[in-house]
C-alpha positions as CSV (number, residue, x, y, z in Angstrom):
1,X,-115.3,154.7,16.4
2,X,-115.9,158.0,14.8
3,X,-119.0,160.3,15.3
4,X,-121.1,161.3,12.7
5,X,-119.8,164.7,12.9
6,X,-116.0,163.6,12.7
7,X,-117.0,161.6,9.7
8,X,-118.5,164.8,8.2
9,X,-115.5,166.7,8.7
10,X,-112.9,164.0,7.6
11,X,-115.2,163.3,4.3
12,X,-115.0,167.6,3.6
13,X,-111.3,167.8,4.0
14,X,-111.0,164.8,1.7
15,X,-113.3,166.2,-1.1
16,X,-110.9,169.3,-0.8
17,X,-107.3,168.1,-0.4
18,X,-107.3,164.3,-1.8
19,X,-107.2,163.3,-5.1
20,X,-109.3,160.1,-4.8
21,X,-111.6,162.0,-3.0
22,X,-112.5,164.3,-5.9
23,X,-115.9,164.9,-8.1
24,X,-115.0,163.2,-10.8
25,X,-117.4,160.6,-11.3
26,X,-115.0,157.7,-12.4
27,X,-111.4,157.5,-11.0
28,X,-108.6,156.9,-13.1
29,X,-105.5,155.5,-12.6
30,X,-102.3,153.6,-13.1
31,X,-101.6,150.0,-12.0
32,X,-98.8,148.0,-11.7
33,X,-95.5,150.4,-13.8
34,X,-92.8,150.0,-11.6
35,X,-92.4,146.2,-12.8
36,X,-91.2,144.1,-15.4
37,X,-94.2,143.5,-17.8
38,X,-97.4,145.6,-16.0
39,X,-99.6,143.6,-15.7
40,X,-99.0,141.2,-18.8
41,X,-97.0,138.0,-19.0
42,X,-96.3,138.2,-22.7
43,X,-93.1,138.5,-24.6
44,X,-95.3,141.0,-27.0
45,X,-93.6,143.7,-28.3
46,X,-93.5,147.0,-26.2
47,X,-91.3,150.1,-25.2
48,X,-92.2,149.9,-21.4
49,X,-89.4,148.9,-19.1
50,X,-89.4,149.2,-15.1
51,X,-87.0,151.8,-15.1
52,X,-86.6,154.5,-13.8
53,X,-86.6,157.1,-16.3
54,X,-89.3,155.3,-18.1
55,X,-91.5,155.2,-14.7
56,X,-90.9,159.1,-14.3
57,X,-92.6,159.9,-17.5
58,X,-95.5,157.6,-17.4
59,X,-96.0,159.3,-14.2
60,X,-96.0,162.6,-15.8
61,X,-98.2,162.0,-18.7
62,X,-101.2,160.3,-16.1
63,X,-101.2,163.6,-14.0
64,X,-100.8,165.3,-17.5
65,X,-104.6,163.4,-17.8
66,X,-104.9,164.5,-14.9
67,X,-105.5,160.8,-13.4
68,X,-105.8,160.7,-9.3
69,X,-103.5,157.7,-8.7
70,X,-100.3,156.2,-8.9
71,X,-100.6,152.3,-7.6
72,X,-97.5,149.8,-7.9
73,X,-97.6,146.0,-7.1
74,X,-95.1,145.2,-4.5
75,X,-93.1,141.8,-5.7
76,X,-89.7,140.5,-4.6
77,X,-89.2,137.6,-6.7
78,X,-90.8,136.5,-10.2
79,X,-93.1,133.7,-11.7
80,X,-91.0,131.7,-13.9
81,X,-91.8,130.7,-17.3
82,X,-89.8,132.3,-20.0
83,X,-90.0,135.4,-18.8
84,X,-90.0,135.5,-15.0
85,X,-92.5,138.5,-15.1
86,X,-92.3,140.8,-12.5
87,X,-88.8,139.4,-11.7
88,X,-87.4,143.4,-12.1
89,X,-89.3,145.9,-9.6
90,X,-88.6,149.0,-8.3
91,X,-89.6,149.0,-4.0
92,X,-92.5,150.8,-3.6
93,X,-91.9,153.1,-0.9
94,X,-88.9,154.5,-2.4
95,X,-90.5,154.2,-5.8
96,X,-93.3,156.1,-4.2
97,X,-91.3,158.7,-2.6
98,X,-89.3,159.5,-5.9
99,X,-92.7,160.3,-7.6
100,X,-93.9,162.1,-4.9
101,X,-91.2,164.8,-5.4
102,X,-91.5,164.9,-9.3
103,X,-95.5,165.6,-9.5
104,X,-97.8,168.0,-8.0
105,X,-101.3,166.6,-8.0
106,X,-101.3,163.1,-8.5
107,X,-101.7,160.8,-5.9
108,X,-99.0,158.1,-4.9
109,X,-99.2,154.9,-3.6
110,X,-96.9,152.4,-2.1
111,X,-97.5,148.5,-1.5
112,X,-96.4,146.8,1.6
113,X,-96.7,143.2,2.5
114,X,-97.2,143.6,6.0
115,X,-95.3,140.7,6.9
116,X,-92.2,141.7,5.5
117,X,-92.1,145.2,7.3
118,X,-92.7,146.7,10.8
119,X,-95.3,148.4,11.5
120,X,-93.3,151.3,13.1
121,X,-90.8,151.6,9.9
122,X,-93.7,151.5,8.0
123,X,-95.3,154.3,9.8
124,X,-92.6,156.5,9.2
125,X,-92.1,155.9,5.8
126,X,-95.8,156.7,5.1
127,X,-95.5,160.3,6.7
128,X,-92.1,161.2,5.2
129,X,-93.6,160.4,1.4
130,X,-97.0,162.2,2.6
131,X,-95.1,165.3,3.5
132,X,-92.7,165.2,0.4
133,X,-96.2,164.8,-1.5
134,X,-97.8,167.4,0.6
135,X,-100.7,165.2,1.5
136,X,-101.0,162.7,-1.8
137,X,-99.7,159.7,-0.5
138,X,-101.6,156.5,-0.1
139,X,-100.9,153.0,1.2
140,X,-102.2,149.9,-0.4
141,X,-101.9,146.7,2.0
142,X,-100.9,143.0,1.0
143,X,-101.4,140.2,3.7
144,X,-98.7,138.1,1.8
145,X,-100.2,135.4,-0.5
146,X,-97.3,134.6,-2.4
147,X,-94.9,132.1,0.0
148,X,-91.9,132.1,-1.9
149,X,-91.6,135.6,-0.7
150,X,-92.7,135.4,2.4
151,X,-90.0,132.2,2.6
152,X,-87.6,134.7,1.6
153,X,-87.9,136.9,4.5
154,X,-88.2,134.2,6.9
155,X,-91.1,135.3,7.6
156,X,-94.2,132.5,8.9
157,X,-97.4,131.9,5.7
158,X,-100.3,131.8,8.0
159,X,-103.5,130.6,7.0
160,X,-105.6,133.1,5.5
161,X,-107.7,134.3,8.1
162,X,-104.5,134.6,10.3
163,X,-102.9,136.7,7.9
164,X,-105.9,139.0,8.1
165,X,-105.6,138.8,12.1
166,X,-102.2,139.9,12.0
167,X,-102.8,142.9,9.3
168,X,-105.5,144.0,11.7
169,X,-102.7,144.2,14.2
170,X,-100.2,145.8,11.8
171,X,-102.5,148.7,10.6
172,X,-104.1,149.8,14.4
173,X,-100.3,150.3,15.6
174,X,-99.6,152.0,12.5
175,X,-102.9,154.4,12.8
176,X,-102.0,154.8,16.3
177,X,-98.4,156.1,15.5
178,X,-99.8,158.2,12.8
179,X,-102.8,159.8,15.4
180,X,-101.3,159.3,18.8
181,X,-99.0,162.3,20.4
182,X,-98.1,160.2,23.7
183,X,-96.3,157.1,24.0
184,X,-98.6,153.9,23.6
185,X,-98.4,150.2,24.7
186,X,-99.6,147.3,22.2
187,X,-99.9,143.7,22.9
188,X,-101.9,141.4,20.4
189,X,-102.2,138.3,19.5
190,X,-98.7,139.0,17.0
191,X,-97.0,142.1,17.7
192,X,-95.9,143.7,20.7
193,X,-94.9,147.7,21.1
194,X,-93.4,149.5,24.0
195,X,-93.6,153.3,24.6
196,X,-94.7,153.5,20.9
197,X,-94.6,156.8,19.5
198,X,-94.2,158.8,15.9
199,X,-93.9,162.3,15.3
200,X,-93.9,164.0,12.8
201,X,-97.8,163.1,12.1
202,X,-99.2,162.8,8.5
203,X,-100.2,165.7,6.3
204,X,-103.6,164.3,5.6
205,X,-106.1,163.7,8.1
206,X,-107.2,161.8,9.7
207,X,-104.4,159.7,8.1
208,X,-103.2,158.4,4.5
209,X,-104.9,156.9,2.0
210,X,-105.7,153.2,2.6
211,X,-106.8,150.3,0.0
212,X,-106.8,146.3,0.2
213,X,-107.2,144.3,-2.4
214,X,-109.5,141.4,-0.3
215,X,-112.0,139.9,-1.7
216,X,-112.2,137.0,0.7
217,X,-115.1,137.0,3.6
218,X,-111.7,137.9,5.7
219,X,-110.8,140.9,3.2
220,X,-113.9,142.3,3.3
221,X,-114.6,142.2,6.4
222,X,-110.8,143.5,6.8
223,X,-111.5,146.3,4.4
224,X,-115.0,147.3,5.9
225,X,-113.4,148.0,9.2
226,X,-109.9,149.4,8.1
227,X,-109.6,151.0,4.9
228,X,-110.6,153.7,2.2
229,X,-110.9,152.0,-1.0
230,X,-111.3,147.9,-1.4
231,X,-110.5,146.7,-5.0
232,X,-112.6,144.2,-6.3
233,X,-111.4,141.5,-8.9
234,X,-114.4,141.5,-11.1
235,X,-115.2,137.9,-12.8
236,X,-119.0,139.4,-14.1
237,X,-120.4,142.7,-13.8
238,X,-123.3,141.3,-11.9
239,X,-121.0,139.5,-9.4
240,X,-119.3,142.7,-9.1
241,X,-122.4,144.9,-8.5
242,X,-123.5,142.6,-5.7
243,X,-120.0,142.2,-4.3
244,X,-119.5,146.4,-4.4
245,X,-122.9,146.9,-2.5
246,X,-121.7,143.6,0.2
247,X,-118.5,145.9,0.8
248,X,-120.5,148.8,1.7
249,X,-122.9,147.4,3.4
250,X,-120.6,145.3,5.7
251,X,-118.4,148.7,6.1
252,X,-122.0,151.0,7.1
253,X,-124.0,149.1,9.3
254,X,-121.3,147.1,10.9
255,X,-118.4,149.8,11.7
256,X,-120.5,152.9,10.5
257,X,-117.9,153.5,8.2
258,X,-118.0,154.6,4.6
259,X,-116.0,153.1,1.7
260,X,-115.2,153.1,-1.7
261,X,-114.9,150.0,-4.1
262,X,-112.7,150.4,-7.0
263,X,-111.0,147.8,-9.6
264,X,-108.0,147.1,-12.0
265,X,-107.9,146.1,-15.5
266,X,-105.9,146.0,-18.6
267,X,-106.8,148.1,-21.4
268,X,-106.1,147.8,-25.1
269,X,-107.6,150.4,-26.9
270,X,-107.4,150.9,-30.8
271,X,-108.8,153.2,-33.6
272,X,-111.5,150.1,-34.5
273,X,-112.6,147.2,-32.2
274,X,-110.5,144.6,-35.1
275,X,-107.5,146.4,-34.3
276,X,-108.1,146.3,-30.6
277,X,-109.0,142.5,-30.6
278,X,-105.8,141.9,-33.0
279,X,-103.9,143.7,-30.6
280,X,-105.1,142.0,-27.5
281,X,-104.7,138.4,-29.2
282,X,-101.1,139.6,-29.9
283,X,-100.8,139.6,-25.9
284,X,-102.3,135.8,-25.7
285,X,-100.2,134.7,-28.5
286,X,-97.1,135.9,-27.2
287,X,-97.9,135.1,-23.3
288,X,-95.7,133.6,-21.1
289,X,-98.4,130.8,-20.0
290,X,-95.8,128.8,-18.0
291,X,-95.9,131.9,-15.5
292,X,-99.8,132.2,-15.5
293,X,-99.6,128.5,-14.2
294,X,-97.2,128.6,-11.8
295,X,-99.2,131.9,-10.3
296,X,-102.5,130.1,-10.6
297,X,-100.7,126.8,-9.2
298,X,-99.8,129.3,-6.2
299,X,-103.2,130.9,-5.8
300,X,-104.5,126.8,-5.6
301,X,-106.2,127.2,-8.8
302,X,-105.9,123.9,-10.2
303,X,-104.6,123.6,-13.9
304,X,-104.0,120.2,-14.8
305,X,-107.6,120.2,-16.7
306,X,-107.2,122.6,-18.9
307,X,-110.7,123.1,-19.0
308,X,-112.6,126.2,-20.6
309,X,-113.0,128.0,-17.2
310,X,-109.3,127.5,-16.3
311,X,-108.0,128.4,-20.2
312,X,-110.3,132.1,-19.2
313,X,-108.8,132.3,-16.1
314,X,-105.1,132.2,-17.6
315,X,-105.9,134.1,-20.5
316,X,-107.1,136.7,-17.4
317,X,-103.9,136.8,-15.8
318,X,-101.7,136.5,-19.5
319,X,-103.5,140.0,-20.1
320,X,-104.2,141.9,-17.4
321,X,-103.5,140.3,-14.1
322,X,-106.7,138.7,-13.6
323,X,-108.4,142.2,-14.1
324,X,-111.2,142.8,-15.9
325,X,-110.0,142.9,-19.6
326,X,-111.3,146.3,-21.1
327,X,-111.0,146.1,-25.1
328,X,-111.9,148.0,-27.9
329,X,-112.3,151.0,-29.8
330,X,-112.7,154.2,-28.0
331,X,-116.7,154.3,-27.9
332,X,-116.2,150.5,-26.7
333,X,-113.9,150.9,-24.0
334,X,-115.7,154.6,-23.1
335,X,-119.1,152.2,-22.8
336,X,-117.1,149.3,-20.6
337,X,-116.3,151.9,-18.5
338,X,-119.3,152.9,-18.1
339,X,-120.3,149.5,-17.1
340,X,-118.1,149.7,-14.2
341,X,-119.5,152.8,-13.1
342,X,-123.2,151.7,-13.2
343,X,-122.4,148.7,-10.9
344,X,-120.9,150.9,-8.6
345,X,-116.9,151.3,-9.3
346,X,-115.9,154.3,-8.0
347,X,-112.8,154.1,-10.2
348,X,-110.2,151.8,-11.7
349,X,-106.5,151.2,-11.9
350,X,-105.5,150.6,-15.5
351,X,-102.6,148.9,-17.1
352,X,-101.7,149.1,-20.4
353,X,-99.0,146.7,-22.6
354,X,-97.1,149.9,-23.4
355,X,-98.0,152.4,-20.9
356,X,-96.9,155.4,-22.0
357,X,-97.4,155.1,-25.7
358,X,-101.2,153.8,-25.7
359,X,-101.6,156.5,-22.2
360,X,-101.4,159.0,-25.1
361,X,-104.0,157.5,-27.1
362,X,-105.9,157.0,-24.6
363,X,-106.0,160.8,-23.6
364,X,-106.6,161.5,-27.0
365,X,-109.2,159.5,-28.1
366,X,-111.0,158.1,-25.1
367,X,-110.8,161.1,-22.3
368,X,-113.2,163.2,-24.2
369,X,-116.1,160.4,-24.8
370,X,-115.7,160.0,-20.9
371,X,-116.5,163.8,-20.6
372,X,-119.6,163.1,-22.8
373,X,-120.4,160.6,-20.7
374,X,-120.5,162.4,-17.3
375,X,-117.7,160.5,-16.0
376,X,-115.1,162.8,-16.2
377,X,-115.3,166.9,-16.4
């Protein structure tokens, strides 16, 4: 556990030297373009493909907006239906390490289900793309919901609280190989290391970057004791606002830690809200609902009803990945973001349908209400 004083001086060093650490009141940032279809499952019409050259420049036009992060979705096999979204992705720690060398103040992330990797490889992966980054990378941790995958790699689905157990493992070896000179033993309840050691250490102190994406009583208390940044899936802003303060309580007066809570979302953003509902129906019309089943059938969501909650809850992941849908004109979407700021968001990864065509509108039109606002300088 850290003193007060080593907290102070890791919290200065991060105002100064990382980018989700900055003033700006409200965080921006990229989710989900290094795979087939953002996060959409629609066959809608759209110019952005998962490759690489394509990634590159949507890269280079968020730090142009000067966004502070980069965040990918880690996925080895697709959904089905029509489309089998997210069946094409680019690995994230190579994805993450490509970007690192092609921008200059952007952060980067990389995804890892901790299952499918080492801790030790994962360790040294981490440093190497925080020293080609000179200090930006991040790492955003998955406990491995989705079994197919985890079927793929052989690799056991525990129940959920297990797979929390065994992250807990998987992150204090890795934090140990990223702060530890000498050798180190480690046997848990999972893993067992011998003479573990890593060298060289990160750029960033005390260590990179790290977010989960629980939401679970597991996840949060997972991500009050281990990480940086927690992203909520908002279903209402007052849910969100009490789940926000839960993760920051749980994180100060049970680990006398501090923590951030940020979110995702996909945002369609047009000249007048009709345009920006037409646009966003588009997406539903053209969605690729076999695949939102299949993942909600997965996530035991039960379908068969079809009732009214369960047709919002697809609709949820047909645009935007179960995020919080953000639509509208650019006062609209300036004031939704607002919202998320008032309930205590410290920021928010965005998707778009076509991510580097409506990024340029989006710097255009919305960047400088969010100035007026006091959410961005």
């Amino acid at each position: 556990m850290t003193t007060i004083s080593e907290r102070d001086a890791i919290q200065e060093y991060r105002r100064a030297h990382v980018p989700v650490y900055n003033d700006q009141k409200l965080k921006l940032g990229l989710f989900g373009p290094n795979l087939s279809y953002g996060l959409t499952m629609t066959e809608a019409e759209t110019t952005y493909r998962p490759t690489w050259e394509h990634v590159v420049k949507i890269a280079q036009r968020a730090e142009q907006l000067d966004f502070e992060m980069l965040v990918p979705v880690a996925r080895w096999r697709g959904f089905g239906g029509k489309t089998n979204v997210h069946g094409e992705c680019l690995e994230t720690y190579s994805w993450a390490a490509g970007l690192a060398a092609l921008t200059e103040k952007i952060m980067v992330f990389a995804t890892s289900h901790v299952p499918t990797m080492h801790p030790i490889v994962a360790a040294k992966q981490a440093t190497t793309i925080d020293h080609i980054s000179g200090g930006r990378f991040g790492l955003n941790m998955v406990m491995g919901w989705f079994t197919p995958e985890m079927e793929m790699f052989g690799a056991p689905q525990r129940e959920h609280e297990e797979r929390y157990r065994y992250g807990a493992e998987w992150i204090e070896v890795v934090k140990r190989l990223w702060t530890e000179d000498g050798p180190f033993d480690f046997e848990g309840e999972f893993l067992r290391i011998k003479q573990g050691q890593a060298a060289p250490k990160p750029v960033q102190t005390p260590h990179p970057v790290l977010i989960n994406a629980g939401n679970s009583p597991a996840g949060i208390e997972f991500s009050a004791r281990e990480v940086d940044f927690n992203f909520a899936t908002i279903s209402t802003l007052e849910d969100a606002k009490e789940y926000a303060a839960l993760v920051r309580r749980t994180a100060h007066e049970t680990y006398q830690r501090d923590i951030g809570v940020m979110t995702y979302g996909l945002v369609v953003c047009r000249d007048t809200e009709k345009e920006a509902r037409r646009a966003y129906d588009y997406i539903l019309e053209k969605g690729d609902w076999d695949a939102a089943r299949n993942i909600m059938s997965v996530l035991g969501m039960e379908s068969a009803s079809f009732s009214e909650q369960i047709r919002a809850y697809q609709e949820r992941f047909v645009a935007g990945w179960g995020g919080w849908p953000i639509v509208g004109s650019p006062e609209q979407v300036t004031e939704k973001l607002q919202e998320l700021s008032d309930i205590g968001m410290d920021g928010i990864a965005m998707g778009f349908l076509d991510y580097h065509e409506e990024m340029a509108h989006f710097g255009e039109a919305v960047m400088p209400l969010l100035k007026q606002a006091g959410l961005r300088h």
